[in-house]
C-alpha positions in Angstrom: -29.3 -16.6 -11.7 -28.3 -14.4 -14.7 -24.3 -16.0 -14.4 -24.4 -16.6 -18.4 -25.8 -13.5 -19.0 -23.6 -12.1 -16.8 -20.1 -13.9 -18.3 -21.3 -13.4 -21.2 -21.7 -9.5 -21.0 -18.2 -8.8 -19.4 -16.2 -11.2 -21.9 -17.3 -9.0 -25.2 -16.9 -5.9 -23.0 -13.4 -7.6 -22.5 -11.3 -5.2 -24.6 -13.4 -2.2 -24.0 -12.8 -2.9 -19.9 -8.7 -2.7 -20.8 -8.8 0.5 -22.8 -10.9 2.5 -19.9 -8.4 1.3 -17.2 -5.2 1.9 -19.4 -7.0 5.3 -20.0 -7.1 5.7 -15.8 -3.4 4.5 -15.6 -1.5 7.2 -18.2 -2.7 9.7 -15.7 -0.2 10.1 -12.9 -2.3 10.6 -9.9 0.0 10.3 -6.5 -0.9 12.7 -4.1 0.8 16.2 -5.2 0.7 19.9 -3.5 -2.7 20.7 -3.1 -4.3 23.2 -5.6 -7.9 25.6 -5.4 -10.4 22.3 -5.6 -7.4 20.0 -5.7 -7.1 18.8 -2.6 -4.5 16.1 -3.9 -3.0 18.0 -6.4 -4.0 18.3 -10.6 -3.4 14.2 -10.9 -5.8 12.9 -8.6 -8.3 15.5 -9.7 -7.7 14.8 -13.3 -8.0 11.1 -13.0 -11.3 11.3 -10.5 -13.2 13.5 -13.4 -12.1 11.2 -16.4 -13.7 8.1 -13.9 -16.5 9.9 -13.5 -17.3 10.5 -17.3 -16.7 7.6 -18.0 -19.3 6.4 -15.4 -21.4 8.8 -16.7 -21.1 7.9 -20.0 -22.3 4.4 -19.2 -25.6 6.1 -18.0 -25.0 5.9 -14.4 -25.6 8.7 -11.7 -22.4 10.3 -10.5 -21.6 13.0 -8.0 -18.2 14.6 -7.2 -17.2 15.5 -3.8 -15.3 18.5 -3.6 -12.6 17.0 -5.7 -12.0 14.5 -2.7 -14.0 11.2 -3.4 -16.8 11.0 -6.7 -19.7 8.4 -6.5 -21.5 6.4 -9.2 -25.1 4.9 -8.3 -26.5 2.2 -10.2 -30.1 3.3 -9.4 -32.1 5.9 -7.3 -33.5 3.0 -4.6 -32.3 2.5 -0.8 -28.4 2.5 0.0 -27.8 -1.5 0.2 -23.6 -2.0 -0.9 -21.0 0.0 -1.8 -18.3 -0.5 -3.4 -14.9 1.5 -2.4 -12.2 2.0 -4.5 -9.3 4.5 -5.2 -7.6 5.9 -8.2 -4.9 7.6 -6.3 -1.2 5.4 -6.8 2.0 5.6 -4.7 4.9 7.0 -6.8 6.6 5.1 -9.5 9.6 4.6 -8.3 12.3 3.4 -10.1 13.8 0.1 -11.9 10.7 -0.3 -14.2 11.4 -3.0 -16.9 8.5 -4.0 -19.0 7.2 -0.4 -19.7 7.5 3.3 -18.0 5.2 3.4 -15.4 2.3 5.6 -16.8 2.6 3.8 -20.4 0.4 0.9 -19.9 0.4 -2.4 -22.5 -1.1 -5.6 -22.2 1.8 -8.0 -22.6 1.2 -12.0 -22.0 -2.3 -11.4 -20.6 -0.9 -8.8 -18.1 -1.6 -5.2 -17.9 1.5 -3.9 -17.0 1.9 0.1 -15.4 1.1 1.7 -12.3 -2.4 1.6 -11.0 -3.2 -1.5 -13.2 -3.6 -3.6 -9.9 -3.9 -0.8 -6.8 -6.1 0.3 -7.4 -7.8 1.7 -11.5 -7.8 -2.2 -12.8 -10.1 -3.1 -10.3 -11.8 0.0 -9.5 -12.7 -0.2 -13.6 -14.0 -4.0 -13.2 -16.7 -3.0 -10.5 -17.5 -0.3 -13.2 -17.9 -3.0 -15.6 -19.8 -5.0 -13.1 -22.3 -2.6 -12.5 -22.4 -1.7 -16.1 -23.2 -5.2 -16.4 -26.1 -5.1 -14.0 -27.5 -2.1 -15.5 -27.2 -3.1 -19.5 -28.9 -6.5 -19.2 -32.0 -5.4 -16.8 -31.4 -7.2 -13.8 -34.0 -5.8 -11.8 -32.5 -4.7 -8.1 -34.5 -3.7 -5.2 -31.9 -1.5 -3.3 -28.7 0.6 -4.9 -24.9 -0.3 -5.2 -23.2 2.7 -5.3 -19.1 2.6 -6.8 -17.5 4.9 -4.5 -13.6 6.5 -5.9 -11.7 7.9 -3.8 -7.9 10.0 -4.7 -5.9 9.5 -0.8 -6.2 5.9 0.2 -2.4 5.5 0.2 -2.2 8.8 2.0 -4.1 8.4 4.9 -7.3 8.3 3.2 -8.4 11.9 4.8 -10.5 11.4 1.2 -13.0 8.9 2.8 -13.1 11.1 5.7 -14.2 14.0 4.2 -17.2 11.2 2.4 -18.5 9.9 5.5 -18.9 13.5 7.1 -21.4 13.8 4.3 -22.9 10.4 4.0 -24.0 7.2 6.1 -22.0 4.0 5.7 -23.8 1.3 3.5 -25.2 -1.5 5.4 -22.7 -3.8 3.3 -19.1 -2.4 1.7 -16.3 -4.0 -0.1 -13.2 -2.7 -1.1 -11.6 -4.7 -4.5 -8.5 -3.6 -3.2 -6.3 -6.8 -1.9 -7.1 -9.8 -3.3 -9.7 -13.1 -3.0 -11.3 -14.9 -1.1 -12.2 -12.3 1.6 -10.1 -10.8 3.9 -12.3 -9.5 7.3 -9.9 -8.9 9.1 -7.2 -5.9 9.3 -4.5 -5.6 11.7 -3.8 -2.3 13.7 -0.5 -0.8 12.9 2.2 2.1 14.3 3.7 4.6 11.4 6.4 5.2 14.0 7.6 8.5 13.5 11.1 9.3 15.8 13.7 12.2 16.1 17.1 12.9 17.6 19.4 15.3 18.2 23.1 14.6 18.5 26.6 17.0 18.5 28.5 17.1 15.1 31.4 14.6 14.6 34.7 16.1 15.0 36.6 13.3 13.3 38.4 13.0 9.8 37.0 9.9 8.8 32.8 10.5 9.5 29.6 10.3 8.4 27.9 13.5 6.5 24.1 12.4 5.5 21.7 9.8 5.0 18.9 9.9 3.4 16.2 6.6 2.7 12.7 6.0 1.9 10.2 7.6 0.2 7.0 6.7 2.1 6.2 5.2 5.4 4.5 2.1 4.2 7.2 0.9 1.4 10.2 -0.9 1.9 12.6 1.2 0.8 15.0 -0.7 -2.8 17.4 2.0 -2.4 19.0 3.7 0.4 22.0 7.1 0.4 25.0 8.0 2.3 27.2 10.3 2.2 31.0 9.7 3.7 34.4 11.5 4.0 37.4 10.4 4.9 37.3 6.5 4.1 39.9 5.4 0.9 38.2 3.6 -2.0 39.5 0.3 -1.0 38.3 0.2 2.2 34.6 0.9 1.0 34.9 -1.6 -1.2 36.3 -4.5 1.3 33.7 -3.3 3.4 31.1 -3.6 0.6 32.0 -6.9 -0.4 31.3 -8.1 3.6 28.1 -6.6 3.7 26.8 -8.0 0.7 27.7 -11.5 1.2 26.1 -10.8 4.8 22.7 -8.9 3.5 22.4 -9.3 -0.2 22.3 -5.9 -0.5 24.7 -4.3 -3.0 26.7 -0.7 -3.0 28.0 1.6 -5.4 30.1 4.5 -5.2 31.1 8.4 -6.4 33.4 10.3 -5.9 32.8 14.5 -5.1 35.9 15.8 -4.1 36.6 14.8 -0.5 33.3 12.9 -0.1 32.0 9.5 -1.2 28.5 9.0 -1.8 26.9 5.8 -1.2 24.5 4.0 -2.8 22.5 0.8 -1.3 20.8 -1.3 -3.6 17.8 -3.8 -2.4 14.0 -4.5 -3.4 11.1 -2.4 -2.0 7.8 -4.1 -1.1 5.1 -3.2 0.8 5.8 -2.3 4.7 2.3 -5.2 5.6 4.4 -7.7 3.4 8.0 -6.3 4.1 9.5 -10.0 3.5 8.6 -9.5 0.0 11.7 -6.9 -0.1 15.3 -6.7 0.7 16.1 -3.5 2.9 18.6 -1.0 1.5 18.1 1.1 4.6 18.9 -1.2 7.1 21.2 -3.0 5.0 23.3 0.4 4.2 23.0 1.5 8.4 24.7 -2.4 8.2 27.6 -0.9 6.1 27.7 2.8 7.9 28.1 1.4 11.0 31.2 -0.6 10.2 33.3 1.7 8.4 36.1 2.8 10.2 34.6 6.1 10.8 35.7 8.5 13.9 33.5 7.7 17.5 30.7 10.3 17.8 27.4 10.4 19.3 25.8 10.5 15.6 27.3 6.3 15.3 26.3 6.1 18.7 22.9 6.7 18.1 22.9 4.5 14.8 24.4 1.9 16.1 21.9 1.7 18.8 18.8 2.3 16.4 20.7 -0.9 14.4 20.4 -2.6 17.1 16.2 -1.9 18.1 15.4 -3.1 14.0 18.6 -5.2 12.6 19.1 -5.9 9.1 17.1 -8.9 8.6 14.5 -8.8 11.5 11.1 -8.3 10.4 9.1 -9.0 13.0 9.8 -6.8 15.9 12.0 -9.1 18.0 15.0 -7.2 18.6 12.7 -4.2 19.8 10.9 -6.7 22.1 7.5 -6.2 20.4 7.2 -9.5 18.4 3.9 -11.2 19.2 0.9 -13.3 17.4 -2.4 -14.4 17.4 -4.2 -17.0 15.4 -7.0 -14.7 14.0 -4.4 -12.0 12.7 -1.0 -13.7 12.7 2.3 -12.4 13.5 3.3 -8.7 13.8 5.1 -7.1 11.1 7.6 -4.3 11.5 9.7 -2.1 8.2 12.0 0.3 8.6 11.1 2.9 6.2 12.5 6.4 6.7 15.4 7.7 7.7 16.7 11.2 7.4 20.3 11.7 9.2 22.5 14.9 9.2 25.7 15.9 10.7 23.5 17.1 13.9 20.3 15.4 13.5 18.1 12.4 12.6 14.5 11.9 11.8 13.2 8.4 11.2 10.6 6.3 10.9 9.2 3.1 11.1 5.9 0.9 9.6 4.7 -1.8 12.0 1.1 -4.2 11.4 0.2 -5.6 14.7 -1.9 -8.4 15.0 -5.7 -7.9 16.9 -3.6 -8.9 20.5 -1.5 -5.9 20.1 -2.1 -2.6 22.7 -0.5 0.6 23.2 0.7 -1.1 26.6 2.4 -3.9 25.1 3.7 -2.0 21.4 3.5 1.7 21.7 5.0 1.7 25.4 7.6 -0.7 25.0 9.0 1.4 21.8 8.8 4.6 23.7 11.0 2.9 26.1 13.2 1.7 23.9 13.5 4.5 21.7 14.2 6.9 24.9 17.4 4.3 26.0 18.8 5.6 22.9 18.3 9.3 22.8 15.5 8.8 20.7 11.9 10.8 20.9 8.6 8.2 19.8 6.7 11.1 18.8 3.3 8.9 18.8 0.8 9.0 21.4 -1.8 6.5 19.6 -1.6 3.4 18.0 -4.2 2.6 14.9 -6.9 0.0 16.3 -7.4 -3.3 14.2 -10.4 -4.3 12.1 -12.7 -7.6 12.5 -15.6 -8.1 10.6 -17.6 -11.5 11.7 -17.0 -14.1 8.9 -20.3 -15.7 9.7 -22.7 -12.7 8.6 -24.9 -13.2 5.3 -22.5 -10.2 3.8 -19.5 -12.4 3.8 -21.1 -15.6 3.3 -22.5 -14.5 0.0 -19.2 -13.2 -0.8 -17.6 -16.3 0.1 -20.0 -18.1 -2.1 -20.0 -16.7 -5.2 -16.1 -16.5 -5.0 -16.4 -20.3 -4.8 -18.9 -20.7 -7.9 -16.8 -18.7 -10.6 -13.8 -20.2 -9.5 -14.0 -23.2 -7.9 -11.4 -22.6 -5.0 -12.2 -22.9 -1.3 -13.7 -19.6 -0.2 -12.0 -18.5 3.5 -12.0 -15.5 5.5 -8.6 -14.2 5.7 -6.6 -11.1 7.9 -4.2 -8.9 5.9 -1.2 -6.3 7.4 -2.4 -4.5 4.5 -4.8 -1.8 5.7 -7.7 -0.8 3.6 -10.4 1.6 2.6 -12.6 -0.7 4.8 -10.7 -0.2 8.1 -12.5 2.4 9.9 -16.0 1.1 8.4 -18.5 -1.2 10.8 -19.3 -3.8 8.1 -16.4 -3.2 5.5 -14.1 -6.2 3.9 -11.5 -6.4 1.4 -12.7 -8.7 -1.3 -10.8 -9.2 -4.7 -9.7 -8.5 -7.5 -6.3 -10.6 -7.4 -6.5 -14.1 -7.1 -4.9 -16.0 -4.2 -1.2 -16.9 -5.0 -0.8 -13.5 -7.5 1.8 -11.3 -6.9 1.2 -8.3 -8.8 4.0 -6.0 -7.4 2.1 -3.3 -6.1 4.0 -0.4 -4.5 6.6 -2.1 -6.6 8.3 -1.8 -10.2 6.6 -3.6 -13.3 3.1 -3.5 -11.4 0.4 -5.7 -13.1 -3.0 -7.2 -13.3 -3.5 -10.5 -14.8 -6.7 -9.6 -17.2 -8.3 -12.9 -16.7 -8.5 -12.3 -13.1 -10.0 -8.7 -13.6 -12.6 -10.1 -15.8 -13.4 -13.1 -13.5 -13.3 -10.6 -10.4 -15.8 -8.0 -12.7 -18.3 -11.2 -13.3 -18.1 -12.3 -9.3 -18.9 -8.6 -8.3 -21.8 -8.4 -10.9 -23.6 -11.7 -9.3 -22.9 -10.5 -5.7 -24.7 -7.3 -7.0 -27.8 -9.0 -7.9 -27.7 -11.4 -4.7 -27.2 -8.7 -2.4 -29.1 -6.0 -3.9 -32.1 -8.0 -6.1 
């Protein structure tokens, strides 16, 4: 019903739709130092009001909450779907290729910057699938409201602050991971760990490291800082590790000291075998330079051991485990912070529905202690399981199916989403199965076709669920 009006609407709105998310992408809007009604900074709040007028524009019915989250309704009618996005974006990062990172272009039908796919390209298609709704008089018996949030890859204390003012919608989806519809979530640990350690009284030691720039990316580049080590031996020593690890090392020189410089790939921390580590690759290299014995190495080498170079899934820290409705658990080594006296750490880990705070949270405690090491967690984040058998997915499933003819499936993700903590919430769109569009990475895109395909499949589950 309505599915050529519908396709018809969103492919001469086509252009249109790629100007109002590149408008959404030149504004830089990672989480900065909160300001008076900023509670993210001037770049989240900038980018939530230009969404909102440009909801508002297309005559819907918008509210802004406190600067945190801004809604747009379709109609005035009884809560029946939501849809919940973000226009918040992790930080650019570096080795961008195709274009800077807040100068978007459409190159061979991709939209290239950051944001395009996590989350403004998709968070703009709903627009236009609402839009679409609205501008060809599809009568609707209940609302679908566009919710747009500015923290979801800070904690999403955004959505809190919502949902202290309003009541979950019976049904919610989140465009924010990719088709066909992903119901369940796994329960991770954002390890966070700190030691303290005497200073090295050696020629030849280790002065700083410093890796990572969020908990939940795999971090492409990674810094030490050594003295006493000759040129020659950095480089044999480079050469080793390389062939060993694939990651790469480059050097400079300041006076007595070295600094050290470990090149990889980042990647998400619920995908890390997407990257190659530079922090535990370069704690690979550390640890094998001649360097003077010192508790500081001692406690390295024995966090090396707990998460080797290489071993994403827990083993060597004795928390590996499976199931078949989440799959395997995930651990990335993220953070790492070490001084002369000092070390603060920290680690990213998706565990799989079987996981517990017996079997994970205890066991690293454990093993974090043997070292010298302080867990500082008390708490572990529960998973999420929606029931793939409910009218809400079904629907989803099948109009997935009828725009693109692939097998509709419920699937579980590391990745966790604005749905997590919501009763009947799934991840649903907007990339298609098989697309890796490098979010959290460099050269982050959207493949157009699939934005306007995912715009048209939201538009019919509009009407279906809400007509």
């Amino acid at each position: 019903m309505y599915r050529k009006e519908i396709e018809k609407f969103i492919d001469s709105h086509s252009q249109e739709m790629v100007e109002d998310i590149f408008a959404l992408c030149r504004i830089n809007s990672e989480k900065m130092p909160a300001q008076e009604g900023e509670p993210y900074g001037p770049g989240a709040a900038e980018a939530l009001t230009a969404a909102l007028k440009m909801a508002e524009s297309y005559g819907f019915l918008i509210r802004n909450y406190d600067n945190y989250v801004g809604t747009a309704d379709l109609n005035d009618k009884e809560k029946q779907l939501d849809i919940l996005a973000h226009l918040d974006v992790v930080p650019a990062g570096e080795g961008w290729q195709v274009t800077a990172p807040y100068v978007p272009v459409l190159k061979d039908g991709c939209l290239y910057g950051r944001g395009t796919a996590d989350d403004k390209g998709p968070a703009v298609a709903a627009l236009y699938a609402m839009r679409a709704v609205k501008e060809l008089g599809i009568p609707l018996k209940k609302n679908v409201r566009l919710i747009l949030g500015t923290d979801e890859e800070c904690g999403s204390s955004d959505i809190e602050h919502y949902y202290k003012i309003e009541q979950e919608a019976p049904m919610t989806f989140s465009p924010d991971a990719e088709f066909p519809v992903i119901n369940v979530e796994k329960g991770g640990l954002a390890a966070h760990f700190t030691g303290t350690f005497s200073k090295s009284q050696e020629a030849a030691r280790l002065v700083s490291i410093d890796a990572g720039i969020k908990i939940n990316v795999v971090p492409g580049k990674a810094f030490a800082v050594v003295e006493g080590v000759s040129q020659e031996v950095l480089e044999k020593k480079a050469r080793d590790v390389t062939k060993e690890t694939g990651i790469t090392f480059d050097f400079s020189r300041e006076g007595a000291f070295t600094k050290i410089t470990a090149q990889g790939d980042n990647a998400h921390a619920a995908h890390p075998e997407g990257g190659n580590n530079a922090l535990t690759g370069l704690l690979t290299y550390v640890t094998r330079l001649p360097l003077g014995d010192c508790p500081q190495l001692d406690c390295l080498r024995g966090l090396l051991e707990l998460i080797p170079h290489g071993d994403l899934y827990g083993k060597a820290m004795g928390i590996a485990m499976e199931d078949e409705i989440s799959g395997k658990l995930t651990l990335a080594f993220s953070m790492l912070k070490v001084t002369e006296d000092s070390l603060d750490g920290g680690f990213d880990s998706r565990c799989p529905i079987c996981a517990t705070e017996e079997n994970v949270l205890k066991v690293v405690k454990e093993r974090m202690s043997d070292i010298g090491l302080t867990l500082h967690n008390d708490s572990m984040r529960p998973p999420h399981h929606v029931d793939g058998d409910s009218l809400f997915v079904r629907t989803l499933l099948k109009e997935y199916e009828a725009y693109t003819g692939k097998k509709g499936e419920c699937l579980y993700t590391g990745g966790g989403t604005y749905v997590h903590e919501l009763k009947n919430g799934v991840a649903f769109g907007a990339a298609m199965p098989g697309t890796d569009n490098h979010m959290h990475g460099a050269d982050e895109f959207a493949v157009l076709e699939e934005l306007l395909i995912s715009a048209k499949i939201f538009a019919q589950v509009i009407v279906e669920l809400c007509g």
